[in-house]
Structures are given as structure tokens and as C-alpha cells.
N, C-alpha and C positions, 0 to 999 in steps of 0.2 A: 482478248478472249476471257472467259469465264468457267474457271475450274471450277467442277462438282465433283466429290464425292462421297456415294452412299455407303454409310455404315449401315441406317438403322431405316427400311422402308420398311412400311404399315401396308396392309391394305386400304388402297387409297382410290379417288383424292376423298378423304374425308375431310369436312368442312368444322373446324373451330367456331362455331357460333351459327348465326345466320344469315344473314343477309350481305351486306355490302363487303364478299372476298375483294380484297384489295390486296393481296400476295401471299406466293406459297413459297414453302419451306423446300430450299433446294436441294442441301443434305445436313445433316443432325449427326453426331456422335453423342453417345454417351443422352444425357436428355436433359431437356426444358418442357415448360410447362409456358400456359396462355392463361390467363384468367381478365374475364369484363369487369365493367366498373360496376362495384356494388353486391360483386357475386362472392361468396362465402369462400369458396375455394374454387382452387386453379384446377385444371385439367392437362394432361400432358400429349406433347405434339409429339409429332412421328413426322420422317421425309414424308413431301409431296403433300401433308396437310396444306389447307387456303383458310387463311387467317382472317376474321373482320378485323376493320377499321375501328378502332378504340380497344383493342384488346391488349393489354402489360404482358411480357414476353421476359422471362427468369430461364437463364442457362444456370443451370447446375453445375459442380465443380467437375474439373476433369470432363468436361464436356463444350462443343464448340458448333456453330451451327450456319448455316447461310443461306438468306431471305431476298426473295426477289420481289419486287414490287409491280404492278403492271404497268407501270410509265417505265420500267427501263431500271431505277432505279435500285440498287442490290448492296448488301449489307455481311457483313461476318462480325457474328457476335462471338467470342471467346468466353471461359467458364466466367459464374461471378456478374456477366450483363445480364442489365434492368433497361427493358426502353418500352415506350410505347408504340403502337404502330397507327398511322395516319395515312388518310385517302390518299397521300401524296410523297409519304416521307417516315423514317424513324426517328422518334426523338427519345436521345439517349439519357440514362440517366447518371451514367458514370463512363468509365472511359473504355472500357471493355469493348466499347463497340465501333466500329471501324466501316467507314464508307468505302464500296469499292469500285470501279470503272461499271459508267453506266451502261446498261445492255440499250439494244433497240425494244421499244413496248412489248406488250404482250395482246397480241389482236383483243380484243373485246368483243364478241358478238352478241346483239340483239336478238333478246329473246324470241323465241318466234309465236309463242303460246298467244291465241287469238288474231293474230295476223291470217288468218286464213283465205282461201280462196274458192269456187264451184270447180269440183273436179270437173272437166268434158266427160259426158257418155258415162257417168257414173249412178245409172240407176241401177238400184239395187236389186236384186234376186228375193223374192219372201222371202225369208227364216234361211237365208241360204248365203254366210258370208265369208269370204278367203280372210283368214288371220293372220295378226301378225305380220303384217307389210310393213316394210322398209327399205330405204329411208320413208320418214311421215312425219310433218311438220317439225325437221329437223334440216340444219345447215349440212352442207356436204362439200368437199372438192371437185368441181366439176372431171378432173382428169383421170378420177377412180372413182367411179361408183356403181354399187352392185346394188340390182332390186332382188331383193327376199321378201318370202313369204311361207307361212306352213303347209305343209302338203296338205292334201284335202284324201280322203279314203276312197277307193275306187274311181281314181281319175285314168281318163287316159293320157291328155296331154292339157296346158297349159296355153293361155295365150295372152300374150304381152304386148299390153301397147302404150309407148311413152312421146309426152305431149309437150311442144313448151306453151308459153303464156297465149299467143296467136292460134293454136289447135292445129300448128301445124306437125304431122306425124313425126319423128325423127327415128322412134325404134317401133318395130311389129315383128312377131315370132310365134310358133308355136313350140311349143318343150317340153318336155317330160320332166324338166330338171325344174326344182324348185329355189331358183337362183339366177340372176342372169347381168353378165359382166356389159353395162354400156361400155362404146370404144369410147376411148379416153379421149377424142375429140367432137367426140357426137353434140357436149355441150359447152356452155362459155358461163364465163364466172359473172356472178352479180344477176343471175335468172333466175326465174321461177318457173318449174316443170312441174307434170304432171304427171301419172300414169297407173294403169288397171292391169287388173288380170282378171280372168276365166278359164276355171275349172271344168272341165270338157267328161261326161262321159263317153257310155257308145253312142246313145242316143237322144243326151238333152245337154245344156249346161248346169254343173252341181253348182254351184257358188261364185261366186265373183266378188270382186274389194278394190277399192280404188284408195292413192294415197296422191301425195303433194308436197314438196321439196323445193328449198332454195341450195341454190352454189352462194361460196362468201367468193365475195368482191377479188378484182384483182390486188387493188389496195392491201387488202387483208391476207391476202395470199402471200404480196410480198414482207407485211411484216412477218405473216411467222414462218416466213423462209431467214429472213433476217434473224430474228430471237432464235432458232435453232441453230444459224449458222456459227451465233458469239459463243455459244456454247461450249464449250472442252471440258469433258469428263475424261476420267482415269480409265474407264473403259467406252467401249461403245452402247453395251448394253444400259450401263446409267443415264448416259445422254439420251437414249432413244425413251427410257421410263421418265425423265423431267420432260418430256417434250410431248409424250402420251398425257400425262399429268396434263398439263396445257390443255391438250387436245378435249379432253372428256372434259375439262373444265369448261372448253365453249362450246360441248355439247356435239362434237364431232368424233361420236361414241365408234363408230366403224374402224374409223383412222388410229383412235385409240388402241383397240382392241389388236391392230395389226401389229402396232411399232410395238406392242407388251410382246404379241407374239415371236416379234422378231428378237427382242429383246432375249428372252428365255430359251430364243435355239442358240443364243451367243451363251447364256449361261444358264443349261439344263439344268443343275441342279440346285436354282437359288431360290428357297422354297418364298425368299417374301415375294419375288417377281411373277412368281405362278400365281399368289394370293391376289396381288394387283390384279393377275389380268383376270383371276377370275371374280373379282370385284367388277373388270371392267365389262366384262361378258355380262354380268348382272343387270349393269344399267342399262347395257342395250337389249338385253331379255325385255326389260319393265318398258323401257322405248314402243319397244314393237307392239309389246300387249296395250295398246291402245282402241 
């Protein structure tokens, strides 16, 4: 097992540089900084930051911290370590830093951005569109997923219809509610779904929107049931925040936003885990507004 704990969480996950995250910060005491090659000065990390590959990592005194890598691989740096961080590995520069029992990966999902598909039945309304749908061109859990959308002014009721790749129907509703829980076996992992809505008044439809959705694999499912399970924090609430962290890292903003939730009813008044999620609420605000 792999013991966490946070002293010191950011609103997160904030990203040290850009491009190629190859591991986040599992917990930090006290502080260190990241700095790239060539760059003038360092910048300082916080738990749950995702570090690129090539960036030099300085723990500061009185200070200790622990790195996980996405192959599994994980590390505890104590005050006084220098190492650099690699697609695949840390290379230290002095002794401060200490290998520790390798986890299972950390799923990786492909991006979905351009992968898209023709919604079915998704002609538009003139000037007339439902906002902010979700999920939309984003990964999901097949066993929890809820379709949202913004309510529309003067509706009467709503109508939901969810599609998989074949057009065959799997959900149809009409609702008032501007939300709607599929059962958690209506779909199967490693698919691509579909599905619309229509905004009803008394006497026309106001607006309509369609969106489109993959489930990760079961593959993928089992690793990050695995990496969550190596996990042991000092509490539950930090385990369930490095495992959100995770989450919103592969873009599985929903799942994120809930385990923060869950998180912060175990400890109400931890003002950084309220920051998180209301970090995490953000990205899936900016998700929707698509």
C-alpha cells in the first residue's frame, strides 16, 4: 500500500508546465519548487500539481514530499532533494531521494478532442439551442452517468432521448427536471453513445441540443480501480482528493467533482478541499459551455 498524506493542497490539478504530465504530486509538506531547462526561475508546487517531463524538482528544508508517476512508479523526496523527472522514472541527484513500492498505472485516456461522430436525429431548431449539455465529447463511467443540461425559460417539460452507436433507443423520457440519472447498467464500457434533448413548450418545441459520449474501456476501469485500491491515506478524505486529482486529470470531470464532494462532507471544514472542488466545478462549468 501506499501512504499519503496532505499537508499542503492547492486548488488543483494545476499543471507545472505543459504538455507531456507524466506525474502528480501526491502529498508535499512544507515546499518545493519545479523549474524547466533554460527557465530563469523555479516556480513552486502544491499537492495534486502534474509535473512535465523534463522538469528539476528542489525540496526545501524541513520539507518532504511524494511523487507518483503514471506507470506506477512513485518516489519520496525528503528536504535538501534535487532530481529530475523523466517520461518514465526520477533521476536523482543526491541521496535524499528514495524509491518506493511501485503502484498499478495510472489509466491514461485519449484525448477525445476531434474524434467525433453525427449525432442521430440531431437537427437543429433555428436560433433555438439547449446549453450546456453534458457529458459532450468527454469520457465517462458507464455505471454512473447523469445527462445535464441548462434549463431553457418557459419550458413545460423536457425530452430525452439516449442512443448508442447502432441508433438503437436505450433511454426516452419526458421531465421537468433538467438532469437525468441513466441506470447504471443501461450502458457498457469501451462505447460510444449518443443523445438529445427537447425543450417543449405549450405549444411548439423552444430549443433542442444534442451531445455525444464515450465510456472508458473495461481495461481502464480495472486499472484505476486498481491505483485507487494501492492507495492508503491517513484519512479517507485525502485518498478520495488524489484519486479525484486522477480523475479530472483524464478528463472524468463529473466523477471528479463527486469524490471532492464526498471528500468535504468527511471534512467540512477544510477550506483547501472546498478550493479543489470548487476548481473542479469550474472545469466542468467550461466543459459544458461548449
Amino acid at each position: 500500500m501506499f501512504r499519503i498524506l496532505f499537508l499542503s493542497l492547492a486548488l488543483f490539478p494545476a499543471t507545472i508546465f505543459a504538455k507531456g504530465q507524466v506525474a502528480v504530486v501526491a502529498s508535499l509538506t512544507g515546499g518545493a519548487t519545479a523549474q524547466v531547462p533554460k527557465a530563469r526561475t523555479p516556480v513552486s508546487i502544491h499537492a495534486l500539481d502534474w509535473l512535465d517531463s523534463g522538469v528539476r524538482i528542489d525540496v526545501q528544508p524541513k520539507s518532504s514530499m511524494k511523487l507518483i508517476l503514471l506507470n506506477g512508479r512513485s518516489y519520496e523526496l525528503s528536504a535538501g532533494a534535487r532530481a529530475t523527472l523523466g517520461e518514465d522514472r526520477l533521476t536523482a541527484f543526491n541521496s535524499h531521494v528514495h524509491e518506493l513500492n511501485r503502484l498499478p498505472a495510472i489509466p491514461r485516456l485519449v484525448p477525445i478532442a476531434g474524434n467525433t461522430a453525427d449525432v442521430p436525429g440531431a437537427t437543429a431548431i433555428r436560433g433555438a439551442r439547449v446549453k450546456n449539455l453534458y457529458p459532450q465529447q468527454v469520457w465517462a463511467i458507464a455505471s454512473h452517468v447523469k445527462l445535464s443540461f441548462a434549463p431553457v425559460p418557459e419550458v413545460s417539460d423536457y425530452s430525452v432521448i439516449l442512443q448508442d452507436e447502432e441508433r438503437n433507443t436505450l433511454l426516452q423520457l419526458n421531465t421537468p427536471a433538467t438532469g437525468v440519472d441513466v441506470p447504471s447498467d443501461a450502458l457498457k464500457p469501451g462505447a460510444h453513445y449518443s443523445w438529445r434533448v427537447r425543450a417543449f413548450g405549450h405549444f411548439s418545441v423552444l430549443a433542442e441540443g444534442s451531445a455525444e459520449f464515450w465510456t472508458i474501456s473495461k481495461d481502464d476501469l480495472d486499472r484505476r480501480s486498481a491505483f485507487a485500491a494501492a492507495l492508503q491515506a491517513d484519512d479517507d478524505a485525502m485518498r478520495l482528493a488524489l484519486i479525484a486529482g486522477v480523475d479530472q486529470h483524464s478528463g472524468l470531470l463529473a466523477d471528479a467533482c463527486d469524490e471532492l464532494e464526498a471528500a468535504l462532507h468527511l471534512r467540512p471544514s477544510d477550506s483547501a478541499l472546498a478550493g479543489a472542488l470548487a476548481a473542479a466545478r469550474t472545469a466542468l462549468a467550461s466543459a459544458r459551455d461548449k
